[in-house]
C-alpha positions in Angstrom: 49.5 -75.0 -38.3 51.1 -78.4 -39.8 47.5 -78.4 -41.9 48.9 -75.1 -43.5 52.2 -75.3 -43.3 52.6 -72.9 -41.2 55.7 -73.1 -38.8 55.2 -70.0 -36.7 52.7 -67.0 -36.5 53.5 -63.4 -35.3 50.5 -61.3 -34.3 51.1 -57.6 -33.8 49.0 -54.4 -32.5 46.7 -54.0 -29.6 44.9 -56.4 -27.6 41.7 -54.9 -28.4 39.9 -54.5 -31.3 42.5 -56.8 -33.2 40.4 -59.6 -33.8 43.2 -62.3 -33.9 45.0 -60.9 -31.0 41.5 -61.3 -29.0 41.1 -64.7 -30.3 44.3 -66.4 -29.4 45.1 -63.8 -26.1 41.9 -63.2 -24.9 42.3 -59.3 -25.6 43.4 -56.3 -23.3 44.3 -53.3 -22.7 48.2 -54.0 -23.8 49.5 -53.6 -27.4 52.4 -56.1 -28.4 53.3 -59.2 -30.4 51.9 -62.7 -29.9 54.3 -65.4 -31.1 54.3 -69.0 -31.3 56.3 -71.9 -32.8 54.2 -75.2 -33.9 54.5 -77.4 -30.9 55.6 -75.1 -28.5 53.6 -72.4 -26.5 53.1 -69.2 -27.0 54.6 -65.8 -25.8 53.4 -62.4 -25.4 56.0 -59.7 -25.9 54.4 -56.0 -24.3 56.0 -53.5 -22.5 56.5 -53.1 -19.0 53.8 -50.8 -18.0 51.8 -53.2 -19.4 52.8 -56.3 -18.3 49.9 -57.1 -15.5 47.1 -56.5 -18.5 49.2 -59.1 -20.4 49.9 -61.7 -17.7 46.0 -62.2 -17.4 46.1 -63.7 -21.3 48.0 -66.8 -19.2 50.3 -66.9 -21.5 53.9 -66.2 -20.9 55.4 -62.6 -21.2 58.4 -61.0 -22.2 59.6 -57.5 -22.1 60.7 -55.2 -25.3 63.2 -53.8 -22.9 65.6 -56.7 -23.4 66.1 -55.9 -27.0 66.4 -52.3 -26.4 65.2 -50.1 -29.3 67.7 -47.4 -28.8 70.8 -49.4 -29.1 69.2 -51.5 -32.2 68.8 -47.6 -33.2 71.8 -46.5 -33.0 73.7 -49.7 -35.2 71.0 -49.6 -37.7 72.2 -45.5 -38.8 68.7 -43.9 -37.5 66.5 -46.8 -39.8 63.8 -47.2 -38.0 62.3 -50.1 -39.8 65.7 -51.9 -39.8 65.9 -51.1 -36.0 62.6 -52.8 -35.4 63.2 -55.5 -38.3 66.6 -56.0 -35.6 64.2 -56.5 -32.6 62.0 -58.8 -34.1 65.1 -60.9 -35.5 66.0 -61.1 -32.0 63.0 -61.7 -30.4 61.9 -64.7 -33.1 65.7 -66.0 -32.2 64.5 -66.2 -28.6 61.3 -68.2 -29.6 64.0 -70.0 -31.6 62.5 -69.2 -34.8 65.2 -68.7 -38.2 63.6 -70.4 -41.0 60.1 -71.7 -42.3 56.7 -70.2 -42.8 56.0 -67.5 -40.7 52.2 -66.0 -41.2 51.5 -62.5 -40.0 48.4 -61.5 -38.1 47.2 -58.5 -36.5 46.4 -54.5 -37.2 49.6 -52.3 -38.1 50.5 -49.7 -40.2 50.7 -51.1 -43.8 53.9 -49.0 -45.1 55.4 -49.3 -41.7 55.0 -52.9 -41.2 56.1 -53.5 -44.9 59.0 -51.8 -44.7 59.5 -54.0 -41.1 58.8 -57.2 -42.4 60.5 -57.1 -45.8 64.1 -56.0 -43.8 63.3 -58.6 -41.3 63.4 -61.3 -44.3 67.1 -59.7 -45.1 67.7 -60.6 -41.9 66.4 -63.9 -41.9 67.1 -65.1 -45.2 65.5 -68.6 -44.0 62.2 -67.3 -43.0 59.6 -66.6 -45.5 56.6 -64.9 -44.7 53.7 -67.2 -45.7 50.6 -65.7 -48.1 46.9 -65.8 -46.5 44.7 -68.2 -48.2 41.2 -69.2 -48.0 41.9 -71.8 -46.1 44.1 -69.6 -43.3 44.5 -71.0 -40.2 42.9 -68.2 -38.1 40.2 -67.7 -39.9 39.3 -71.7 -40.3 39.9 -71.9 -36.2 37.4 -68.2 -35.6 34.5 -70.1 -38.4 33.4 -72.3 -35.5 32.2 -70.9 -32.1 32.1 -72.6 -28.7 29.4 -72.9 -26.2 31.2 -69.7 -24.4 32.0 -67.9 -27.8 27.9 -68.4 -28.9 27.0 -66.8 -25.3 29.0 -64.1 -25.8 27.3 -63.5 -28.9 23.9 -64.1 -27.7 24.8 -61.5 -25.4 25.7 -58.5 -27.1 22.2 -59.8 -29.2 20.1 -59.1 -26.6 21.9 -55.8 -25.6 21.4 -55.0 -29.5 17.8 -55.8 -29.4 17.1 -54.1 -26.3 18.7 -50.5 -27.5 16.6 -51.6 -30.9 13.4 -51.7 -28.5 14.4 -48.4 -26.8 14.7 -47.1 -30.4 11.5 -47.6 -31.3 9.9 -46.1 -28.0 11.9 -43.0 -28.4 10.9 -42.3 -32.0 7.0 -43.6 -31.9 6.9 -41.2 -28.7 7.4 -38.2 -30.4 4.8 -35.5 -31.5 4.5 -35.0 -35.6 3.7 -31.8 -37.4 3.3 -31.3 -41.0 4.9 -35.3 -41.3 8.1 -34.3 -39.0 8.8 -35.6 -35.7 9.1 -32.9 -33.6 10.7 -32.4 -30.3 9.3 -30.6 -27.0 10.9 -27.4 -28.3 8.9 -28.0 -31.7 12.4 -28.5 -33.5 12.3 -31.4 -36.0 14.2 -34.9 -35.2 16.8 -36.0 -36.7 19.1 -38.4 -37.8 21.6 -37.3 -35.6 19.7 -37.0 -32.4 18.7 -40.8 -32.8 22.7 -41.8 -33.5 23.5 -40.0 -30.4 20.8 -41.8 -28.5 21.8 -45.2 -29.9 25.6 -44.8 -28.8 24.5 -43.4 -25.2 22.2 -46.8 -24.6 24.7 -48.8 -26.2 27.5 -47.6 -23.8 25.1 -47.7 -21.0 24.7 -51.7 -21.3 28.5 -52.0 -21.9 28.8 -52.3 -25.8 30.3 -50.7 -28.2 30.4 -49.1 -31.6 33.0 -49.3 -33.5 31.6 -49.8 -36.6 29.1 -46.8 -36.8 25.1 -47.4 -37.4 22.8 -47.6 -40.3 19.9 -45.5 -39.8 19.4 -43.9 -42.9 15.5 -42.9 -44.6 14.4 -42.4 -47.6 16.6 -42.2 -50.8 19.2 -43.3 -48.3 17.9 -46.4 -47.1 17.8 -47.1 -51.1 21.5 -47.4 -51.0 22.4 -50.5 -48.5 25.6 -49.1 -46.7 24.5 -45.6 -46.7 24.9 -44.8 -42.7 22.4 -42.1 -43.4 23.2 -38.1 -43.3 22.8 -37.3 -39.7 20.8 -33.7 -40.7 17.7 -35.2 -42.2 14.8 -35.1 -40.3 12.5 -37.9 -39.3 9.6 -38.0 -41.4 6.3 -40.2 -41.1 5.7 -42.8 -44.4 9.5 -43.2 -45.6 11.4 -46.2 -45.1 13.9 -46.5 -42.3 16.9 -49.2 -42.5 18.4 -49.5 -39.2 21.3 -51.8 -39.6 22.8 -52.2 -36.2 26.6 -54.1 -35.2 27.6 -53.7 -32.1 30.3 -55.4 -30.8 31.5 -55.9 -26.5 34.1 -53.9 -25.0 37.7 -53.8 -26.2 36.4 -55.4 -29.6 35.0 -58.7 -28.6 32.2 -60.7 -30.3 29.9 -58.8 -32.6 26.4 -59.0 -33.5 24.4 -58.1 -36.5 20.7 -56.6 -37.3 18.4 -54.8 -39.4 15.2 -53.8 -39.4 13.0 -51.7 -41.9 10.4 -49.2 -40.1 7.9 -46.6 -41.5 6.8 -44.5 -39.2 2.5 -44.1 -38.4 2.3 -45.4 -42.3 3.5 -46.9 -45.3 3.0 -46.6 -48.7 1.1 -49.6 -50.8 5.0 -49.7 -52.8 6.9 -50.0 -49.8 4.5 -52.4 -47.6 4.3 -54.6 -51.0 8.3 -54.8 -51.3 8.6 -55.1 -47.7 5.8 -58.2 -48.1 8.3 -59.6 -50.5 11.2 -59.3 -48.3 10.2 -61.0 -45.6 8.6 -63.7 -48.1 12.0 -64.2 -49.1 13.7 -63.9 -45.8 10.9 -66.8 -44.5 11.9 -68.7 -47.2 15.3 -68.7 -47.0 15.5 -69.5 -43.3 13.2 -72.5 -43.4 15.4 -74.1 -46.1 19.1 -73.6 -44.6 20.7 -77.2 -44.7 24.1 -77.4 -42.6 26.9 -78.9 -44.6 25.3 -76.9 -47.6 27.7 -73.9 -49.7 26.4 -70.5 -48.7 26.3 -69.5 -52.3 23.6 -71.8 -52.9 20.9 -70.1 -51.2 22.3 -67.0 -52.5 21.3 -67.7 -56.5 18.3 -69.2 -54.5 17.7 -66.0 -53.4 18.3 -64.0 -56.6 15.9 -66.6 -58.3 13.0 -66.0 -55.8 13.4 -61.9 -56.6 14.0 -61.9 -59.9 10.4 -64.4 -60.2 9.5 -61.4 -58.5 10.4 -59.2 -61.4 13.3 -57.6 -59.3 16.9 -57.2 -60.6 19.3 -59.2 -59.4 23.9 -60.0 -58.9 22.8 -62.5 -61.7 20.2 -61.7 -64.3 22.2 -57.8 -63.9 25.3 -57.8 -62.5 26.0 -54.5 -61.2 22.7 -53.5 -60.7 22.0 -50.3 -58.6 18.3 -51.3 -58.1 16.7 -54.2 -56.9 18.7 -56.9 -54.9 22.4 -55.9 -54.9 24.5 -58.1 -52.5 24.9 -61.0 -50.7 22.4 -63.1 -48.6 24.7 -63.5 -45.4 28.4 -63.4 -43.8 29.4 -65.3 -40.6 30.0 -62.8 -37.9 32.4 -63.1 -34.7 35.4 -61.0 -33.8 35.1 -59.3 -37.2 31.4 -58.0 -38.3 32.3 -59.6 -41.7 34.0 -63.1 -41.4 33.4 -66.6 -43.2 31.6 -68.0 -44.4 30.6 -65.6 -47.2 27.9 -66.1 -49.6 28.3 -63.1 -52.0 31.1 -61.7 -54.2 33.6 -62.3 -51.6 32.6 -66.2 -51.0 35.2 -68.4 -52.1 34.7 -72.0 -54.0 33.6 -73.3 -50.8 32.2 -71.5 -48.1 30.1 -74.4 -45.7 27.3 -73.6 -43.9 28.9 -75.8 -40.8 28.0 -76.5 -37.1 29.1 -73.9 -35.2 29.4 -70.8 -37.7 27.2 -67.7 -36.7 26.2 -66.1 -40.2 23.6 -63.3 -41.0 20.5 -63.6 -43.4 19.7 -60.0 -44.8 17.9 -60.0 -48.1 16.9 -56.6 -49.3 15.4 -54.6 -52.1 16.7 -51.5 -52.7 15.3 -48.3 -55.2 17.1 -44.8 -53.8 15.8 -43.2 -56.8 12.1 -43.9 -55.8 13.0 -43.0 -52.4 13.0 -46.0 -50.8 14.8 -49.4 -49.5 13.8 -52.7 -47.4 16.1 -54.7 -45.4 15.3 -57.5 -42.6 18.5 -59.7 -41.1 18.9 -61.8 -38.0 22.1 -63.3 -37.0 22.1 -66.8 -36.5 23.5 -70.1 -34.8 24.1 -73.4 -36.8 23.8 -75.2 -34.1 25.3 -78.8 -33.8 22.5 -80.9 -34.2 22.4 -78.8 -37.7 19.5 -76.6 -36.7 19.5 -73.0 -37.2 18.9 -70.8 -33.9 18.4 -66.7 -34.4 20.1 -65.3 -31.2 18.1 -62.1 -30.4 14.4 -62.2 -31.5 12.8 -58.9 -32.2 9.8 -58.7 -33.7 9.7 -58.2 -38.1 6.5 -55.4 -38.1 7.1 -52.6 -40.8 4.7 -49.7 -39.6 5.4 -48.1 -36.2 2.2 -46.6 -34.8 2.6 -43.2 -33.3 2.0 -43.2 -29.2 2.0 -39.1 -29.5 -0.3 -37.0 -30.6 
């Protein structure tokens, strides 16, 4: 906070699924304000039904129901957003917090929160509410993981790979007719049925999510955040991209994964691109350097497709076809954090000890009905190697078990 010049923070919203509420709380099942002034500790402000879900974050908690909302209600004419400016005016008081930099965390309503927030700064003409930057505080502190925070992620990795595994076995065990998987009744497979099966596994080994899936074919897999239209059918030859995110319960530590499958077959096109991706993915992960920028091994990258005669962000920016985004993104409480290496990075976005980051080159063509993606997540781990977290094996062509 004194590196940033930040003399208080305020995080708002629920314990769960509020990635900086779960980082400095521990997350629950409670929805409140964190708030803290530099050099002295924290306090969790929640209401009372809630308190015992609070108290296990150790820190210290308060009740809303000694700033009542009614009363502040009642002298602010009916204004909501003044009346709940009020509260927080008291409750900062409390904290014995007037002036300085205050930096605002957490998920809220954005019109509600503004309307909040710039009343509160009425209030408090001293306090000024301080501007994110790249170098934010809470997102510096999340870069680096712990011993604890890499097991958790490890984790949900294996839970991720294992419901990728039963993936697999579910679709190679169906029967094919005419090209279509078919189910016991003889209707065709789809898209849909697989989703439903991926969320009931997940859920089953306590994961969740949140996010949604990637598991789109064909055309679809040639667009890279397509999630895929859950009434196509399943259909031997055609590329698959399964992009999977999971995260734990209450929206803890993610994880991230892809894999490209054809089913019995591929094409010569698509094993030949899919050749080129792994080539590339190989290549990449053998030549990560800690202490190195992200966005160098991006344009390295971009060079090794476009020798390949693909279009690239930088001999076409824009481009639709070929290799359209970034390399990689640290993952954590958020499924995209820093370090970034594509359009997002920033001047300097280090590949340090500690970060978890994804490597996901792809090649992408919807329009001849196709797309290839591979991605790992992975550990920089202190002595500057770098550790993928959930192996699964990288094999394009699923052979059919059914007849």
């Amino acid at each position: 906070m004194l590196a940033n010049d930040i003399d208080a923070i305020l995080v708002t919203g629920s314990g769960m699924h509020n990635p900086a509420m779960v980082y400095l709380t521990g997350g629950g099942h409670f929805n409140g304000d964190y708030i803290k002034k530099r050099g002295l500790p924290a306090c969790l402000f929640v209401w009372p039904m809630e308190r015992d879900e609070a108290a296990k974050s150790g820190l210290e908690v308060r009740s809303y129901t000694d700033y009542p909302f009614h009363r502040l209600l009642v002298q602010a004419g009916g204004d909501r957003a003044q009346a709940s400016a009020m509260q927080y005016s008291r409750m900062l008081a409390d904290m014995n917090i007037s002036n300085g930099r205050l930096a605002l965390y957490g998920i809220s309503d954005l019109s509600q929160s503004f309307a909040v927030f710039s009343n509160l700064q009425q209030l408090l003409p001293g306090l000024s509410l301080a501007p994110l930057q790249d170098s934010d505080l809470i997102e510096t502190a999340r870069l680096t993981k712990d011993d604890g925070e890499v097991e958790r992620i490890r984790k949900i990795g294996k839970v991720t790979t294992q419901v990728v595994g039963n993936t697999a076995d579910f679709l190679t065990g169906h029967s094919v007719k005419n090209g279509v998987l078919v189910k016991r009744n003889d209707s065709p497979l789809t898209i849909g049925d697989v989703k439903s099966r991926i969320n009931l596994w997940l859920a089953e080994l306590g994961a969740e999510n949140p996010e949604g899936t990637i598991f789109s074919i064909g055309r679809d897999a040639g667009v890279p955040h397509s999630a895929g239209n859950p009434n196509d059918l399943l259909r031997t030859g055609q590329s698959i991209v399964f992009d999977i995110y999971p995260c734990e319960q209450g929206g803890g530590y993610f994880y991230d994964f892809t894999r490209t499958w054809c089913l019995a077959n591929a094409s010569d096109e698509i094993q030949a691109v899919y050749e080129q991706v792994l080539s590339v993915y190989n290549t990449v992960l053998e030549e990560l350097e800690a202490g190195k920028d992200f966005s160098i091994y991006q344009k390295r990258v971009c060079d090794l497709f476009a020798a390949m005669g693909h279009a690239t962000p930088l001999t076409n920016p824009g481009t639709l076809e070929g290799y359209v985004h970034g390399l990689g993104h640290g993952i954590g409480l958020d499924i995209h954090e820093r370090p970034m290496s594509g359009s997002k990075a920033s001047a300097h976005e280090t590949l340090i000890p500690g970060a978890v980051i994804t490597i996901e080159p792809g090649l992408y063509y919807p329009e001849k009905g196709y797309g290839v993606r591979l991605e790992d997540s992975a550990w920089i781990r202190p002595d500057g190697k770098f550790e993928i977290l959930a192996e699964y094996p990288l094999d394009l062509v699923l052979p059919m078990k059914a007849s």
